[in-house]
C-alpha positions as a printed NumPy array, in Angstrom:
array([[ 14.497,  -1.855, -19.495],
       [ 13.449,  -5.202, -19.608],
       [ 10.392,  -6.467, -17.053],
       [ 12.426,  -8.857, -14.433],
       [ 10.458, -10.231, -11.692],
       [ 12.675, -10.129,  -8.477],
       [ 14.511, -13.718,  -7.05 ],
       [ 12.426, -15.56 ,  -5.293],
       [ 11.673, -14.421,  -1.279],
       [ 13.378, -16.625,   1.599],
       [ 10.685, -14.494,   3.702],
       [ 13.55 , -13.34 ,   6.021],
       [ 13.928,  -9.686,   7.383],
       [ 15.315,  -7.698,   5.039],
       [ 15.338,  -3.578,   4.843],
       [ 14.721,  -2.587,   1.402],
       [ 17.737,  -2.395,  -1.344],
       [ 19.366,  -0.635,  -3.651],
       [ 18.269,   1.432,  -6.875],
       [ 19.658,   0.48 , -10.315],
       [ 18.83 ,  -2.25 , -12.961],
       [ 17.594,  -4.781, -10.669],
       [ 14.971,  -1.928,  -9.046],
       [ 13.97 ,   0.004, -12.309],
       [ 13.322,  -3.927, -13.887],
       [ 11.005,  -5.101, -10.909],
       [  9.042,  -1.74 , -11.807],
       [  8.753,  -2.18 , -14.93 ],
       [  7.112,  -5.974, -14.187],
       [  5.2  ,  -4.145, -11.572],
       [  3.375,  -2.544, -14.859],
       [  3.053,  -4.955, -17.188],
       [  2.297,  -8.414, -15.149],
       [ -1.13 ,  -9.932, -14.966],
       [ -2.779,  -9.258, -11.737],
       [ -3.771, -12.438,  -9.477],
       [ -5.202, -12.72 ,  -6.132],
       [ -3.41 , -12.933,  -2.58 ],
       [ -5.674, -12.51 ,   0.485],
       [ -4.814, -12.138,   4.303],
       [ -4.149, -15.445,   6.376],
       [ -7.635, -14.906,   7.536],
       [ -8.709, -14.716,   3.914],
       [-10.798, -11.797,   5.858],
       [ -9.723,  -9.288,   2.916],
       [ -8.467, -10.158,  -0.911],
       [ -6.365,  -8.075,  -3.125],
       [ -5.48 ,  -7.895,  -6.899],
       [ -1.556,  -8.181,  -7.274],
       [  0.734,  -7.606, -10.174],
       [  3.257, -10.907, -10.562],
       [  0.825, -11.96 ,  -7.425],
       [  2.938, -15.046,  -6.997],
       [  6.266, -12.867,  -6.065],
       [  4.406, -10.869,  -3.38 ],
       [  5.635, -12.222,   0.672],
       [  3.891, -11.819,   3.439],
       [  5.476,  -9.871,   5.845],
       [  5.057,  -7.886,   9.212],
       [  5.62 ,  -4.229,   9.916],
       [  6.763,  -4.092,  13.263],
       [  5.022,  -2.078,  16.017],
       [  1.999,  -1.574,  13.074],
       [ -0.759,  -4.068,  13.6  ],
       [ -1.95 ,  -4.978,  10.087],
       [ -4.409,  -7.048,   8.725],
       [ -2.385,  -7.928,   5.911],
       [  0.808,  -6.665,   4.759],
       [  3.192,  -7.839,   1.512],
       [  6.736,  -7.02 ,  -0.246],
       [  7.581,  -7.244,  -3.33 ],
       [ 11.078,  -8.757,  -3.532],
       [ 13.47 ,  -9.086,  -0.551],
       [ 14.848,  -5.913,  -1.828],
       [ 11.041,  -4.462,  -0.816],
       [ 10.714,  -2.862,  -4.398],
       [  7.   ,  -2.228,  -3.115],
       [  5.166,  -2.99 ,  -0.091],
       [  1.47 ,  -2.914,   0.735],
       [ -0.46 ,  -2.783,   4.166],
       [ -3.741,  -3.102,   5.309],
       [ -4.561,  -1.139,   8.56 ],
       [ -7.902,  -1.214,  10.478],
       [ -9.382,   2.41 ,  12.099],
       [-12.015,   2.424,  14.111],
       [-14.154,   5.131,  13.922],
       [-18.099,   6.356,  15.503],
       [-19.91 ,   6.147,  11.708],
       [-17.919,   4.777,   9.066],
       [-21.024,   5.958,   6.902],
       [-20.093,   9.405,   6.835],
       [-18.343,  10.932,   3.99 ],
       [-14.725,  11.15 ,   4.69 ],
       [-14.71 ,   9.634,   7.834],
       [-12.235,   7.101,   7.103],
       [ -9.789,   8.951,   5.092],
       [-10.258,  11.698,   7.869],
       [ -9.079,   8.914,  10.226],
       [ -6.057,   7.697,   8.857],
       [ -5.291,  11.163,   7.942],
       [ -4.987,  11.949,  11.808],
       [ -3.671,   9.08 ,  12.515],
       [ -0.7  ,   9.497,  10.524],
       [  0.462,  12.879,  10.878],
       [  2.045,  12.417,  13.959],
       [  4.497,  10.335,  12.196],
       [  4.939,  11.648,   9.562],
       [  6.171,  14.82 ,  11.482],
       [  8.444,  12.404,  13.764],
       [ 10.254,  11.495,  10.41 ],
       [ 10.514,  14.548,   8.405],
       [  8.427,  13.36 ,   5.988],
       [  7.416,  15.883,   3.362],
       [  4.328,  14.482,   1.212],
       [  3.03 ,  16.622,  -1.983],
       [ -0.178,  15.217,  -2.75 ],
       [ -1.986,  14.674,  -6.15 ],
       [ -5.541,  15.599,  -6.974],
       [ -7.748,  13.17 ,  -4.918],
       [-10.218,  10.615,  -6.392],
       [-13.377,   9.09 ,  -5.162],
       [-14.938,   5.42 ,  -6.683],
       [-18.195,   3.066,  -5.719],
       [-17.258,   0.287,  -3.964],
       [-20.058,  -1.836,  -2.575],
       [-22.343,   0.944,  -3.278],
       [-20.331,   3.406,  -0.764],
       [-17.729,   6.489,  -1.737],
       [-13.643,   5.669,  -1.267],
       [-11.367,   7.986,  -0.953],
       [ -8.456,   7.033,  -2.971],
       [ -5.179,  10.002,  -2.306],
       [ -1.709,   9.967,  -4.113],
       [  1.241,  11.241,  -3.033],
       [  5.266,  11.652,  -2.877],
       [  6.515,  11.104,   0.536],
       [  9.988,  12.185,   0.764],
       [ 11.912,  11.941,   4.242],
       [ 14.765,  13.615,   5.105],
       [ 16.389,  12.58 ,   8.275],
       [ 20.014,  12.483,   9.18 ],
       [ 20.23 ,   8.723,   8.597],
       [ 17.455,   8.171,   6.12 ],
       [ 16.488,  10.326,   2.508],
       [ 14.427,   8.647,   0.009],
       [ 11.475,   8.926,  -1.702],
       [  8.107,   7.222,  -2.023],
       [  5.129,   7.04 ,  -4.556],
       [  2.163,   6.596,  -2.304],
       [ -1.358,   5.674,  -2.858],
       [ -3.898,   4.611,  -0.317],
       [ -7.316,   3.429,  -0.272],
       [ -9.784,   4.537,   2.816],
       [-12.488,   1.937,   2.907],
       [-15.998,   1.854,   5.105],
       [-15.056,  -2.025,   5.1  ],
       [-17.143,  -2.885,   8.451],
       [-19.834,  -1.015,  11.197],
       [-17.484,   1.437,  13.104],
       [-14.257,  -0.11 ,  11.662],
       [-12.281,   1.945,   8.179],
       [-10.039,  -0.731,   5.885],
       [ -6.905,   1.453,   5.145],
       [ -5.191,  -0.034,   2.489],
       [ -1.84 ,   1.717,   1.352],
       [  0.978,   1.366,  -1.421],
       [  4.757,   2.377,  -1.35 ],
       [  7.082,   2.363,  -4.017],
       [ 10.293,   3.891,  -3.223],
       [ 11.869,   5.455,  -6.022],
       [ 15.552,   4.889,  -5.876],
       [ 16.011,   7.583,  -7.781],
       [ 13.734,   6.8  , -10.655],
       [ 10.769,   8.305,  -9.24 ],
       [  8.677,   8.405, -13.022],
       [  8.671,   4.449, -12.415],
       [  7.78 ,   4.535,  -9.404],
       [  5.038,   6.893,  -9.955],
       [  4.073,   4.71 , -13.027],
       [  3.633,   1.877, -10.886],
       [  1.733,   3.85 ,  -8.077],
       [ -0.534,   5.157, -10.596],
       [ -1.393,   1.279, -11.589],
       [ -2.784,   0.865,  -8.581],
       [ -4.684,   3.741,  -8.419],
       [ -6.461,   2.713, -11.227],
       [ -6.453,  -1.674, -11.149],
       [ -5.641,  -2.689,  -7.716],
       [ -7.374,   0.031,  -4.877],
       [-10.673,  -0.529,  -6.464],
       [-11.157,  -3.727,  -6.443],
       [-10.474,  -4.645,  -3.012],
       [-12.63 ,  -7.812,  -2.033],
       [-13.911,  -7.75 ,   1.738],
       [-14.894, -11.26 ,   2.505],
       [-15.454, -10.883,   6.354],
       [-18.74 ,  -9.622,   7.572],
       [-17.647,  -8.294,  10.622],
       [-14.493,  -6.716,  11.294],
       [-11.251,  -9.468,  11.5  ],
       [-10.061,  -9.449,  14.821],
       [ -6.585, -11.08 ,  13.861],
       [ -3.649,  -9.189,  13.549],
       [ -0.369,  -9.904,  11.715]])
């Protein structure tokens, strides 16, 4: 499979695509291309991005993010930045604890069935991150697909947790997709730039 970098974005609402040639292509590009740097319209937060240039900003609606991308209009992959507020972002595991919490209740609401991978930690900025991989798979009535997930849980700001997260849905080529997801693991979570002092208080 040749790397194909997806058509260009009109930046309209779209939800997601199909699998196939065009999908396993804009994974494969998702592994090979150069990273480059996006950042929030706050430039509160900057992140290292394969094919950075093909990368839209977009909004999850009802999710408050501080930043939020898709790859393609066909949403190959899509990344989000969440806030958490918490009493002591010092403590060890407090922010992956958070978002941990936080999401459970939906993923229950959607069936979601997640088998995780062995967990990492890394420095950043002299502080532990949790960094946790996953399949999500949900199985609705009206929805079944699965995701390679990978999130970031960061102690960005005093009582305020960066969550950043990864999807790739898989399409049904879920080695790509876990290929790509694992890319991230190891290039893109860890070198997450905060360039706000204090916690952004804009929301997309």
């Amino acid at each position: 499979m040749v790397p194909t970098s997806p058509p260009r974005d009109d930046g309209e609402t779209a939800e997601g695509g199909e699998g196939g040639a065009r999908h396993a292509a804009a994974l494969e590009q998702l592994k090979v291309s150069p990273l480059g740097w996006r950042a929030d319209r706050q430039n509160s937060l900057r992140l290292p991005l394969p094919d950075a240039g093909r990368w839209t900003r977009v909004k999850f609606w009802g999710m408050p993010t501080l930043a939020a991308f898709r790859y393609g209009k066909a949403h190959h992959a899509v990344i989000g930045g969440f806030v958490l507020h918490v009493p002591d972002e010092t403590r060890p595991g407090a922010c992956s604890t958070a978002f941990e919490r936080a999401a459970e209740p939906l993923a229950e609401s959607f069936d979601i069935v997640i088998a995780h991978d062995a967990p990492q930690a890394i420095s950043w900025y002299g502080r532990i991150v949790d960094i946790d991989s996953l399949v999500a798979t949900a199985a609705t009535l009206a929805f079944h697909e699965q995701y390679a997930v990978a999130y970031g849980a960061y102690p960005a700001w005093r009582g305020a947790c960066l969550v950043l997260g990864i999807a790739i849905p898989a399409r049904g080529d879920p080695d790509r997709a876990k290929a790509v997801r694992d890319r991230f693991v190891a290039q893109v979570l860890p070198k997450i730039r905060v360039m706000a002092r204090d916690e952004p208080k804009e929301r997309d």
